[in-house]
C-alpha positions as CSV (number, residue, x, y, z in Angstrom):
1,X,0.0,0.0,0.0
2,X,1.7,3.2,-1.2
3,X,1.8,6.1,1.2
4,X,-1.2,8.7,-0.8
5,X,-3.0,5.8,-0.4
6,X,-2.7,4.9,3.4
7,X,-4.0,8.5,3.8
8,X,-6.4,8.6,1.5
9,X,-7.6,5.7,3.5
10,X,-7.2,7.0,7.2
11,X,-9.7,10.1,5.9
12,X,-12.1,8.0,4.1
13,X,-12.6,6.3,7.3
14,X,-12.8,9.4,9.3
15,X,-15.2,10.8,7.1
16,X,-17.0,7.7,8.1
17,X,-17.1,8.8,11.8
18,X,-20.0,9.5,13.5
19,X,-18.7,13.3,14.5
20,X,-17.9,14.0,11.0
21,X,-21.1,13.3,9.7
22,X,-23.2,15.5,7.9
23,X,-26.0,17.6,9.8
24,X,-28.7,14.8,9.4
25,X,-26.3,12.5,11.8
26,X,-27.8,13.0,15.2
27,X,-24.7,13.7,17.4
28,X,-21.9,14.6,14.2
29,X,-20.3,18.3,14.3
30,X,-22.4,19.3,12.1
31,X,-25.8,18.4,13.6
32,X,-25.1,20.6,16.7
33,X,-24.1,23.0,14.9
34,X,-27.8,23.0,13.3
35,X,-29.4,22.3,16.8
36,X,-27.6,25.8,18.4
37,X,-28.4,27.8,14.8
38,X,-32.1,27.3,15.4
39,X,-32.5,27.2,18.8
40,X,-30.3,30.4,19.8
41,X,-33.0,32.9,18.0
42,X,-36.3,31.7,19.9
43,X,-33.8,32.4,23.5
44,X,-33.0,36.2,22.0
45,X,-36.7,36.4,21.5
46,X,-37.5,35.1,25.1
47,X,-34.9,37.2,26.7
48,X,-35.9,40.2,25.2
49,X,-39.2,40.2,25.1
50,X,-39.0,39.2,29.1
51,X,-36.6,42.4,29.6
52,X,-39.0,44.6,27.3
53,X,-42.1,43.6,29.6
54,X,-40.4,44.1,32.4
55,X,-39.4,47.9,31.6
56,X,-42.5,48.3,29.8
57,X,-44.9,47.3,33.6
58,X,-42.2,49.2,35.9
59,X,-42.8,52.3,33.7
60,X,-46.4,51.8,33.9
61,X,-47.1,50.9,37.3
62,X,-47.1,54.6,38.7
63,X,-49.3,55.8,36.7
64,X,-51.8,52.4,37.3
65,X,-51.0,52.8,41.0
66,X,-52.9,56.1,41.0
67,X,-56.0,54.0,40.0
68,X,-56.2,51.6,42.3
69,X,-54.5,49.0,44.7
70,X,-55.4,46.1,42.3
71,X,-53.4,47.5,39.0
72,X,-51.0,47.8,41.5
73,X,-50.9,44.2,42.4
74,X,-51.1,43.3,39.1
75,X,-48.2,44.8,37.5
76,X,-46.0,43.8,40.1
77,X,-47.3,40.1,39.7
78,X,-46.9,40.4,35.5
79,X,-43.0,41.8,36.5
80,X,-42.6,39.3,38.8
81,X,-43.8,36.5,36.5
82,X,-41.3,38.0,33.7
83,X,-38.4,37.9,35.5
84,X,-39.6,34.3,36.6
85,X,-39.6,32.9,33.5
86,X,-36.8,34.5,32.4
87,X,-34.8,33.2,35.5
88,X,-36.0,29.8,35.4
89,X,-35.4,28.9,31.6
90,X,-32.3,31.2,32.1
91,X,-32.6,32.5,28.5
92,X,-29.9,34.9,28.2
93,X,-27.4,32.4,29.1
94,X,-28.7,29.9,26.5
95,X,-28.8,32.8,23.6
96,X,-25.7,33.3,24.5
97,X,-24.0,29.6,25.1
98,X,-25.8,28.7,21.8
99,X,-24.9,31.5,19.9
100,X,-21.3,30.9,20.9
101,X,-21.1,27.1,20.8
102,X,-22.1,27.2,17.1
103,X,-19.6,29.8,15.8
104,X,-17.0,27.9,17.8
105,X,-18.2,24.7,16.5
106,X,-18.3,25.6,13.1
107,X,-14.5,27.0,13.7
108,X,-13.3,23.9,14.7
109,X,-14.6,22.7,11.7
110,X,-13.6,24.8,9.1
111,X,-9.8,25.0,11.4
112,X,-9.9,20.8,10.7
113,X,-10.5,21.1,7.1
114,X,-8.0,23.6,6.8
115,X,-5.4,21.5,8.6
116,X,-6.4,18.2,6.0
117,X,-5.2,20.4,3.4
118,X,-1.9,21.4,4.6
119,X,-1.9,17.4,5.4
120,X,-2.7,16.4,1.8
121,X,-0.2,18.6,0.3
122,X,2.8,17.6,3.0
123,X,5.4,15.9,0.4
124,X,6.5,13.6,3.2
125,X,4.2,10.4,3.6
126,X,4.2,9.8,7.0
127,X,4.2,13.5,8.0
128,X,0.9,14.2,6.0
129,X,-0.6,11.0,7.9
130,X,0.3,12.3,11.6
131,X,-0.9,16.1,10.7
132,X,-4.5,14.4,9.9
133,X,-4.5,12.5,13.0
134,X,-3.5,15.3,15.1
135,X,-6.0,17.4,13.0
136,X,-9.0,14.4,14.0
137,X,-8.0,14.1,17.2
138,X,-7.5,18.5,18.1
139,X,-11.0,18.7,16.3
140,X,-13.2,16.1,18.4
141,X,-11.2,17.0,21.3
142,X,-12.4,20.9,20.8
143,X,-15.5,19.5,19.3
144,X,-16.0,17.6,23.1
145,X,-15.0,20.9,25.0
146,X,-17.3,23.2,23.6
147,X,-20.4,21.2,23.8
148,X,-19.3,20.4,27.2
149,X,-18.8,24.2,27.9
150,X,-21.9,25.0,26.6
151,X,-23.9,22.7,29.1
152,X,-21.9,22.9,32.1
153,X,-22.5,26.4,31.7
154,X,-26.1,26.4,30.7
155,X,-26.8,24.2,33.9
156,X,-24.8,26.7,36.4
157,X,-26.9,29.2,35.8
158,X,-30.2,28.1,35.4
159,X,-32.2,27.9,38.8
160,X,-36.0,27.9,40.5
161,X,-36.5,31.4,41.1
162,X,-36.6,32.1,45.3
163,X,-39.6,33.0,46.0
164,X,-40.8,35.4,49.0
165,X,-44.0,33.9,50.2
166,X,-46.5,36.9,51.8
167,X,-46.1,37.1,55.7
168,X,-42.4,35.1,56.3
């Protein structure tokens, strides 16, 4: 087996790896990368629209105050309720960890492929066989990271709002 061939053969059956699938593969690089694209818009949405309610009742609720006790009550309970739900399904952190994991992923990517060229033009047999494997193993290594990043940090900061029950 001549040496082109050996690595034509190491990234034919990378390319066959489950990471390195295409965006259909459930689990492969590329099928996060999908999963954060689409779900990192609906969590801008949800945080901003939370931060906009917010600001939008504490302006209001002087001017509702002067009507009566209940409005009062009310707006407080809708801010209250905002900052809830925005606490609890922690939105700004997964538009951001989303957001990030994705352009990171799709580095990594585009960094591996980049790397597979410089291996396929090495001169030197051996040498453009250990740059792929080092180029494999760096991506599902920072492939691993990131998504681990992501969800470590997604979990660290979502909690169960405390709440203050009347009279304690």
């Amino acid at each position: 087996m001549n040496a082109t061939s050996k690595l034509d053969d190491y990234l034919a059956a990378v390319d066959r790896l489950k990471p390195l699938g295409d965006a259909t593969c459930k689990g492969s690089i590329r099928w996060y990368i999908a999963w954060y694209r689409k779900r990192y818009p609906l969590r801008r949405v949800g945080f901003r629209a939370a931060g906009v309610l917010m600001l939008a009742l504490a302006f209001l609720a002087p001017f509702l105050a002067k009507y009566s006790k209940s409005w009062e009550e009310l707006v407080a309970g809708l801010i209250t309720l905002a900052a809830g739900l925005s606490l609890f399904f922690s939105w700004k952190t997964a538009w951001q960890g989303y957001y990030l994991a994705q352009l990171n992923l799709a580095h990594a990517l585009e960094m591996h492929e980049l790397k597979l060229l410089e291996a396929r033009s090495e001169t030197d047999p051996d040498k453009a066989l250990q740059l792929a494997r080092q180029a494999t193993e760096e991506l599902l290594r920072d492939a691993n990271r990131i998504i681990d990043e992501e969800t470590r940090g997604f979990f660290a900061k979502t909690s169960l709002p405390k709440l203050k029950l009347p009279g304690k």
